[in-house]
N, C-alpha and C positions, 0 to 999 in steps of 0.2 A: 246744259252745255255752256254755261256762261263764268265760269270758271277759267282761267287762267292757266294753263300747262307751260307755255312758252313766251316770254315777252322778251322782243330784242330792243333796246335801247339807245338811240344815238350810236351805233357802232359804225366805227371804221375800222381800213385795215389797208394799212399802207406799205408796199413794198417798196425800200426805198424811195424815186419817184413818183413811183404809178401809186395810185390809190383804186384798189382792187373791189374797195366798199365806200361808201360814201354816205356818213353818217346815216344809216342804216335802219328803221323803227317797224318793227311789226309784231303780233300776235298771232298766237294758234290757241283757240279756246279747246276746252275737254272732249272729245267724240270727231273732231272735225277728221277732213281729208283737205287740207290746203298746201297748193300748187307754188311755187316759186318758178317765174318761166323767166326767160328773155334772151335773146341772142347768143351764139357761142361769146366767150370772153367777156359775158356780165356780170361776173362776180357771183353768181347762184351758188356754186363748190365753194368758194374762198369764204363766203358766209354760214356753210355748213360747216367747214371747217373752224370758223370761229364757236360756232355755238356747241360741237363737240367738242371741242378742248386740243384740237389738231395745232391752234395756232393763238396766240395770244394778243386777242386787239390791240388796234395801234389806239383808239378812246371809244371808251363804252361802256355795256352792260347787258349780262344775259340773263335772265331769271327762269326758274324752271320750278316748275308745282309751288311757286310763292314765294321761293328761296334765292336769294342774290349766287349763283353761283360760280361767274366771271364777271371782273371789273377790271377794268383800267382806265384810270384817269391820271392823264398824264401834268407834271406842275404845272402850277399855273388854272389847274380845272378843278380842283377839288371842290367838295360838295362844300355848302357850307355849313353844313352837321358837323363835320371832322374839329375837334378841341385839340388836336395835336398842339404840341410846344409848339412845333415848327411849320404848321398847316401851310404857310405859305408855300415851303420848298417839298414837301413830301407827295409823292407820286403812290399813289393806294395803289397795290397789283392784287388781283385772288384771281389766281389760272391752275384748278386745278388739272391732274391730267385725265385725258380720254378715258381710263379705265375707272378711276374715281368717278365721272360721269355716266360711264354706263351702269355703276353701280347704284346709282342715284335715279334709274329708271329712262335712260333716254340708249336707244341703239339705233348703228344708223348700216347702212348697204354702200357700196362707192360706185362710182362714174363706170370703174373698170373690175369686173369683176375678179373675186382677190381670195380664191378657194385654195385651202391644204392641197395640192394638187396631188400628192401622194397617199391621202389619206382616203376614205371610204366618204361617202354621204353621212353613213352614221356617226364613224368619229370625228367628219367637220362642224356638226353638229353635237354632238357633247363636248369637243372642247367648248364650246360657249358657255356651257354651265358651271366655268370655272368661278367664274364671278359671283355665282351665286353660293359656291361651296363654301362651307364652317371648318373644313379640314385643315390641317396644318403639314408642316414637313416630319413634324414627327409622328405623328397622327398616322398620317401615310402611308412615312416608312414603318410601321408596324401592324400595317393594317389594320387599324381603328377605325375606318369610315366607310366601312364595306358597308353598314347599312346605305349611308347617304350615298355613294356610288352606285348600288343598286338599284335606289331609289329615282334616281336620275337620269340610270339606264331605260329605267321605265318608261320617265317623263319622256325622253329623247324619241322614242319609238310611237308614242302615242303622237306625238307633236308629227313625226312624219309620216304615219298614218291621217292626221288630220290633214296636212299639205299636198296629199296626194305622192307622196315618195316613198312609201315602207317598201314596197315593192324591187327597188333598186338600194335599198339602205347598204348592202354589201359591196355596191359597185364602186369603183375609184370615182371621185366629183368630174372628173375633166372626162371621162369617158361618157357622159350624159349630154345630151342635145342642148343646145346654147339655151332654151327656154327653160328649160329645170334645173340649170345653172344658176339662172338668173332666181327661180324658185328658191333653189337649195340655199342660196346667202339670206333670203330674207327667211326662211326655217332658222338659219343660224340666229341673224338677231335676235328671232321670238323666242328663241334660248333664254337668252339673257331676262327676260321676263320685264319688257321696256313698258312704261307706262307713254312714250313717245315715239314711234317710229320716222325712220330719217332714211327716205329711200331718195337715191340718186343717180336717176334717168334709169331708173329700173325696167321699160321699155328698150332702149338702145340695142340695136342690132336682132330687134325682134321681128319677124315675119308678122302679118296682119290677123294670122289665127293667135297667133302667142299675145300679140297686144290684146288681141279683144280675151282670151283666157286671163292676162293679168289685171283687165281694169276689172273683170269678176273677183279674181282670185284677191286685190287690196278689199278692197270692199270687205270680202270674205271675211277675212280677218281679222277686219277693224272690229266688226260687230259680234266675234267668234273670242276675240282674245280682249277685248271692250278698249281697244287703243286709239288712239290719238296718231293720224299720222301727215306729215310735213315732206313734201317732195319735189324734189327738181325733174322737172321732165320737157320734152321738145315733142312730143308726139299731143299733138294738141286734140286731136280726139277723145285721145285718154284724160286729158286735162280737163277739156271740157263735161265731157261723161262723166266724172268722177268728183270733180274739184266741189267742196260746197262755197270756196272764198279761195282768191288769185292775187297772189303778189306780182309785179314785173319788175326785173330789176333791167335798166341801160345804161352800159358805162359804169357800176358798181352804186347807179342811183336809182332810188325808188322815183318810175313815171308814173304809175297806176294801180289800183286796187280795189277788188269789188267782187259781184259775182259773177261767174260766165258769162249773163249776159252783158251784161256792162264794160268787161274786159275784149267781149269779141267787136265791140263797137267802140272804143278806146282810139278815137286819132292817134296818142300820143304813142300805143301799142303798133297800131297798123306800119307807124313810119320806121318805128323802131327794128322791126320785122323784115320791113319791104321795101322800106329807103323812101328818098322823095324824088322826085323828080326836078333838076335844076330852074327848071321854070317854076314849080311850087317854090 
């Protein structure tokens, strides 16, 4: 596990005034389960969003399985590798997009869950496999890829037999209990075949049986589908239970970082949390 999947680098990400990240630096090695916590409006999403490819840093760098594959350094910051004519005035950008990213092995889940609401369980989950498909439009239209269609119908069915959903695969997504909701979007990810999982308060709005079946059910997975996964969550049970290494972000800055127990005993975490008291 000493391997490298994730390194975030110096990133910011500044909305106009506000600066939503605050030069930013952390690691996820290969097999982990690590935690990104900190108060509503710490910048935890606006940093998934950078490292998926939602939004393009304001300075930075994101690396994934060894690969540079988001930079921005704005003039004035360039490395000084860069031989350009004009290194002085030249602003390096590589943003690619979201779907180039997932392709690259990293899938992630969001804040709000975000299902084909018309569609079944099973076909919210096979469209994910599009990313993974070799077919084309012509291909398609002539029915050329009816193997690999099949093939993936296969996959798709097994995968939610493994998640515990074959059972309901016919059922509309949104007619399912808010817990298999939440299930049925991280099936979708595993679709995509991520070498990175990127879950996003995947607890929220979960009853205390459904927490405790989800911190089983990541776990599950991790060791089921051999991934790597990276999560923002507020349900500190499950953070704690589960996390093997904990970022805090407050204010879009890194306070703290370490293992559960070191995070639960963190002054800098407790105030950030619980506030101080005017005489502190």
């Amino acid at each position: 596990m000493s391997s490298h999947v994730l390194n975030v680098e110096n990133v910011t990400m500044q909305f106009g005034g506000v600066v939503a990240v605050d030069n930013l630096n952390l690691e996820v090695h290969e097999g982990e389960i690590v935690a990104l916590i900190g108060p509503n409006g710490a910048g935890k999403t606006t940093a998934f969003n950078v490292i998926t490819g939602v939004y393009q840093p304001t300075n930075g760098a994101v690396s994934f399985l060894g690969q540079r594959i988001i930079e921005n350094h704005p003039q004035g910051k360039m490395k000084a590798s860069y031989k350009g004519e004009h290194a002085g005035e030249y602003s390096q950008v590589l943003a690619p997009t979201p779907d180039k990213i997932t392709r690259m092995g990293m899938a992630r889940t969001f804040q709000n869950i975000r299902l084909w609401k018309s569609q079944t369980v099973f076909d919210n989950v096979l469209i994910a496999k599009h990313c993974r498909s070799t077919s084309n439009v012509f291909s398609a239209a002539f029915r050329l890829n009816k193997k690999e269609e099949a093939q993936q119908r296969e996959t798709v069915l097994e995968l939610l037999e493994t998640v515990g959903l074959a059972d309901v695969k016919d059922e509309l997504a949104t007619s399912l209990p808010y817990g298999k909701q939440r299930r049925l979007e991280i099936a979708r990810a595993l679709a995509a075949e991520p070498k990175l999982l990127l879950l996003d308060e995947p607890a929220a709005g979960m009853n205390p049986q459904e927490t405790e079946e989800l911190t089983a059910f990541i776990s599950e997975i991790r060791d089921r589908f051999h991934l790597t996964v990276f999560l923002i969550e507020h349900h500190m049970n499950l953070v704690m239970n589960i996390s093997e290494r904990i970022y805090v972000l407050d204010f879009g800055k890194l306070i703290a970082q370490g293992s559960p127990a070191d995070i639960q005993n963190d002054k800098r975490v407790i105030e950030a949390y619980l506030g101080v008291s005017e005489d502190a």
